[in-house]
Each structure stands twice: as structure tokens, then as C-alpha cells.
Steps between C-alpha positions, in 0.01 A plus 500: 500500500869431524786542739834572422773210519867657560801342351839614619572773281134682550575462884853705451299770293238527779755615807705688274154667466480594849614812641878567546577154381783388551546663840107353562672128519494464908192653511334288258718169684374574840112526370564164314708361825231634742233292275635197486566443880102665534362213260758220691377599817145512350528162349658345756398575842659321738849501320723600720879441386543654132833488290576714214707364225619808298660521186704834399288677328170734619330118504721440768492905633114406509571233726735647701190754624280225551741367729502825673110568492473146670693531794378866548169303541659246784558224253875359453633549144838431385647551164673170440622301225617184685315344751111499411409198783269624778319811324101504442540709199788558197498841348661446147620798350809332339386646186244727332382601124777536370629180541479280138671166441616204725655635854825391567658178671521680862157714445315166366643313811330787736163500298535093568506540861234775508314209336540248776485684803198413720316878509286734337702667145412864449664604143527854459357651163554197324678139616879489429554296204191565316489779172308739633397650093445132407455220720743348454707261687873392392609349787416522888247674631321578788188357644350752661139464732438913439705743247454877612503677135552856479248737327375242252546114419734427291454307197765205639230440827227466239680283252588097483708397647619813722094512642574138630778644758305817630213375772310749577559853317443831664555822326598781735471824372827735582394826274601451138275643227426243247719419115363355232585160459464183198326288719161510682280283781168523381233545772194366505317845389590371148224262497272865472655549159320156352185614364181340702204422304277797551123645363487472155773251402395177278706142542697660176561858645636305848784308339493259232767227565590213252721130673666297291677167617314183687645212318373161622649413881501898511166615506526620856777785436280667223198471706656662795660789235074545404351487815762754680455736169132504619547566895730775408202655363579431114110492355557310197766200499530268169686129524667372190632143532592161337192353367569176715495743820176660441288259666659508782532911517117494450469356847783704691424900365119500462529898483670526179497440171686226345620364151742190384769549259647223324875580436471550097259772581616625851595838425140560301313416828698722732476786214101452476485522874763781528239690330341602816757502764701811619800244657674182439601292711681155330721245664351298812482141407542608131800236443847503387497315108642679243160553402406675813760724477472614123111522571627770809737683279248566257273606731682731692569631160144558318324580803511849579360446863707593796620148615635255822696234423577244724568171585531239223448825239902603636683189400780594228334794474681788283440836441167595327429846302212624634332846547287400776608462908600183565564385881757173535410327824765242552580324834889444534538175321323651222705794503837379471394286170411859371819616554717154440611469871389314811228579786791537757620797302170619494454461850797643633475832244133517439547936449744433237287162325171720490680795340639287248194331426352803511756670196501186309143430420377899510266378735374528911650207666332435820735233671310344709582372911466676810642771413325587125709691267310730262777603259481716205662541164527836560719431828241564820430220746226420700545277793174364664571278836132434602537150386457239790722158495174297456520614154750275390282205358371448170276700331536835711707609174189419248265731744746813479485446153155577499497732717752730269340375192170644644699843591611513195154485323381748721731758313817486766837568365706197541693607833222613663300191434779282578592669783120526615481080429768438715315708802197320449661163494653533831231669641291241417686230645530715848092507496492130406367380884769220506865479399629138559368292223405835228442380168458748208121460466476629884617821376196559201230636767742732666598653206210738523551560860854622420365738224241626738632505836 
């Protein structure tokens, strides 16, 4: 159901895994040289000129045999570091995965004109400048159309913003046996751990799910939360909401049931309701008064039902004791208030904000963007990149919250149904027949293609 993501350090343990390391090193370079002029030639046919920028380390010795392999095959190849004008393709293998930080003035300069050259950018393993165990990006980096990864991805090609600078990623395999390692890509074989509705099964026995939130002007987000509980096969879903918004939920969900709260008696609705759900989810269109957010605290804290929270549910939210899972599913904006910084942060060190948020709250954080980040407070991370661009408009985010609030009421631990959400999500989207002009409703009858498919 997964595959393994490699940072740095569980790439080092790998070859020093392999036979008569360290006197393996050249044979292991000219399998990972040989692959990356195979995949440049593959990629890009009628190339014809090819220069090889190489750094000093076995990055660059990886290069170096490209540049050999190529003109063995009748192309020209030169190793240069100077004059890039007049080549089809740039081979960057300035630097590798060991390289951390911000390169220096003259490397930064080189990774600049790799940049603007007019030709085809093959990065080797990773592109120089990006954290290969993180993502991230401290200064320049290289825009490469195809990276050539050795053995396994690594978590940087995966990762925001290092996945915006890799194209195209191949892994070629050069014969290293496999590490453990913190991070994992799920694939999407995890969607056969959610729980179907089979023979036998009532509405209850399916998944009971209970949605609170749909203030007035909001209706739509809690509605969305309901119906996508549903399509990802929950049998039972409950809607508790402002008195004022019931009429209008009445109309929107007509599959569930549905009660009003007024706010002097908010928490004694959701309770009575509570009664038969397995999951919670609370926080789309909830709100963001100081009543809202005592009336989530003490929720989260007398209901004893595994719980998303989301949305309007995670402003100035703190810490809550709790027994029960509890998945966080912040975008980056939302994030950063969490942990008193700023989306850019976020952005530029989502690995770190999601294990933070992660630690802090004793809760899964599922951070979400193209590249999902399931983290743990127990320290393993998922990362799920099945998520299209057309997902970025509003409401996607109040449909994965029912999809991993109806996960969770099927009896999934909170990774796995988190992890699981974010697979169905994207998949979704992909089997949505149009992608210019999505909107989050679009995705509700694909849902149960994605489970099914």
C-alpha cells in the first residue's frame, strides 16, 4: 500500500548496504551514469548536442559517465561549466543528496544559467539546490524538465516546493536492497484497506458520521462535508447546525438527518446526536466567535468519537486532552496560525510545519496541497501526491473532510484513514471528466468511482 520515500541519510545506509561498499562506488556511479543518459536519450529523441555540468562529488562522477555513455552512443557530450549556448539538453549533476542549505555565490550563479539556457534540463537524482530529505529550497535551484532518481524518490522530489523543480521523475533502479525509512508515498492499494459496505451491514454498522458547522452564508461547506461522508460509503451521516441554517440544510443534504442548535444549548444537540455516530467531523462553515470556539473545545473534549477538525473549527485552536484520534486538516494559512507563524514559512518547510503540528496538538495533521502530508505524533509521514491542480478552489477541503471523517467511522486508525482520504480525493478529481473549471461538488459522484475502481 505504500512506497518508500528516501531522505539523504536512508540513501547513504542503502549503498553502504551493498556488497564491498566502499570499493562498490564506480560500480554503483556507472549504473546510475549509464541511466541517466538511457532516460535523456529516451526522453529526448532527437537531442543531439548534450553538456554535462558536474559538480565534485559522485553527483558530478554520475555525470561524468553519462557524458561518456552519450558519446559512446554517437551523441556529443561535453562536461562543461561555462558555456551552456547551443546544447539541446543540460545534464545537472552540480549537486546530489547530500547537498542541504543555500549553494554558494559561484554555484548559485551556475544553477542561474542552467536556468536560462534554451534546452532540455536533465537533473541527476535530485535538482541541485533542492533538499533532497525535505523539499526544501534555500536559495537557487534548478528547473529541471526530467530528474533521473536513483533506486527510489526521494522525499525532496515529492515535497513543496522541491516537487515544483523536478519535471518529470524517473526512478532507475541500480541494485540496492531497500532501508527503512520515516516517510512513505502511499499507493493507491490503500483505498482496499477502507471497509466497503458488504452483506449484512446496517446504515449504523457502515459508518455513523456526525457534521457540525453551517452557519448562515455557510451552509454550502457543511453540506459538501455530509454529502462526501455519504459517497465515501459512510451509511449513516447526522448534521447539527445553527437553528437559523436548518432550513436551508433541509434542502441541500436530503440523505441525512438534521437538527438546529441554538448557541445556549449547542453542545446538548451535538451530544444527543453524537449518540449514534462512530466519527466527528466539526468545523466547515462552523464560524470563528468566541462562542464557536468554546462550543469546539468542549466538544472535542466530551465527545469520545474519533474526530476531523477543520476549517473554521482550527482558528486559535489549542491543545485539547482527548483519548480519542483526532485528525487536524489545515491548509497552509491555517497552519501557520496553529503554530504562530506565517503561510510562507509553511510553504517553504511544510516537513518541518506538519511535524510540529503534528507534536503539538497529539494529533494526525494532514496538511493539505499537492503534495498531502499525513504526519504523525508518533513521528511517521505519509506523503500522498495524487492530488491534481484543479483542486485548488473552494470547497475541495470540506469533501476530504468527509471523506476521512467517513474512514474514520468505518473503524480506520487515523493515518490510515487520512492517508486513504487523501488518495481518494485526488483520485477523484483525476476521474472527474473535466479539469478547467472543477468545482468541489464535481468531485461527490467520483468519490465512489475512486473507492471502487
Amino acid at each position: 500500500m505504500y512506497e518508500p520515500l528516501y531522505t539523504a541519510a536512508e540513501m547513504r545506509a542503502a549503498e553502504e548496504r551493498y556488497p564491498r561498499y566502499p570499493e562498490s562506488v564506480p560500480e554503483l556511479m556507472e549504473r546510475a551514469g549509464a541511466a541517466v543518459a538511457r532516460e535523456a536519450m529516451l526522453a529526448f529523441p532527437a537531442a543531439r548536442r548534450f553538456a554535462c555540468v558536474c559538480g565534485g562529488g559522485s553527483n558530478g562522477g554520475d555525470g561524468r559517465v553519462a557524458a561518456r555513455v552519450l558519446r559512446e552512443a554517437g551523441l556529443e557530450a561535453e562536461e562543461t561549466t561555462t558555456d551552456l549556448d547551443g546544447f539541446d539538453v543540460v545534464v545537472d549533476a552540480l549537486f546530489g543528496t547530500g547537498f542541504s542549505g543555500e549553494p554558494r555565490p559561484a554555484a548559485a550563479a551556475l544553477i542561474e544559467a542552467i536556468n536560462a539556457v534554451d534546452a532540455q534540463v536533465v537533473s541527476v537524482d535530485v535538482p541541485s539546490g533542492v533538499d533532497a530529505s525535505t523539499g526544501e529550497v534555500a536559495g537557487a535551484a534548478v528547473d529541471a524538465d526530467l530528474t533521473v532518481t536513483f533506486h527510489a524518490r526521494k522525499v525532496g522530489l515529492v515535497v513543496a516546493p522541491g516537487r515544483y523543480h523536478a519535471g518529470r521523475v524517473v526512478v532507475a533502479e541500480i541494485g540496492l536492497d531497500d532501508v527503512p525509512t520515516a516517510h512513505r508515498l502511499p499507493t493507491a492499494d490503500v483505498l482496499r484497506s477502507v471497509p466497503l459496505r458488504r452483506d449484512g451491514d446496517t446504515k449504523y454498522r457502515a459508518g455513523a458520521v456526525l457534521v457540525v458547522g453551517g452557519e448562515p452564508g455557510m451552509t454550502g461547506a457543511v453540506a459538501l462535508t455530509a454529502r462526501a461522508a455519504f459517497r465515501a460509503d459512510a451509511g449513516y451521516v447526522a448534521l447539527a447546525v445553527p437553528e437559523e441554517s436548518l432550513h436551508v440544510v433541509e434542502t441541500l443534504v436530503l440523505e441525512a438527518v438534521k437538527a438546529g442548535w441554538r448557541d445556549a444549548t449547542a453542545l446538548e444537540s451535538i451530544a444527543g446526536l453524537a449518540e449514534r455516530a462512530d466519527a466527528l467531523a466539526i468545523g466547515p462553515g462552523l464560524g470563528r466567535g468566541e462562542g464557536r470556539r468554546e462550543l469546539v473545545r468542549l466538544t472535542l473534549e466530551r465527545l469520545e468519537l474519533p474526530a476531523v477538525v477543520d476549517a473554521d473549527a482550527l482558528f486559535e485552536l489549542e491543545p485539547v486532552e482527548r483519548d480519542a484520534p483526532t485528525v487536524l486538516t489545515p491548509h497552509a494559512g491555517e497552519l501557520a496560525r496553529l503554530l504562530g507563524t506565517d503561510a510562507s514559512w509553511v510553504d517553504a518547510h511544510r516537513l518541518a510545519a506538519a511535524r510540529k503540528a503534528a507534536e503539538r496538538f497529539d494529533a494526525v495533521v494532514l496538511l493539505k496541497g499537492p503534495d498531502t502530508i499525513v504526519a504523525s505524533p508518533q513521528g511517521g509521514v505519509v506523503v500522498s501526491d495524487f492530488g491534481p491542480p484543479a483542486l485548488a478552489t473552494a470547497g475541495t477541503g470540506d469533501v476530504l473532510t468527509g471523506i476521512v471523517a467517513s474512514f474514520l467511522a468505518k473503524g480506520l486508525e487515523p493515518n490510515t484513514a487520512a492517508a486513504a482520504a487523501a488518495v481518494a480525493h485526488g483520485r477523484a478529481a483525476r476521474l472527474v471528466p473535466h479539469r478547467a473549471g472543477l468545482v468541489a461538488s464535481d468531485l461527490l459522484n467520483a468519490i465512489p468511482l475512486a473507492l471502487e475502481d
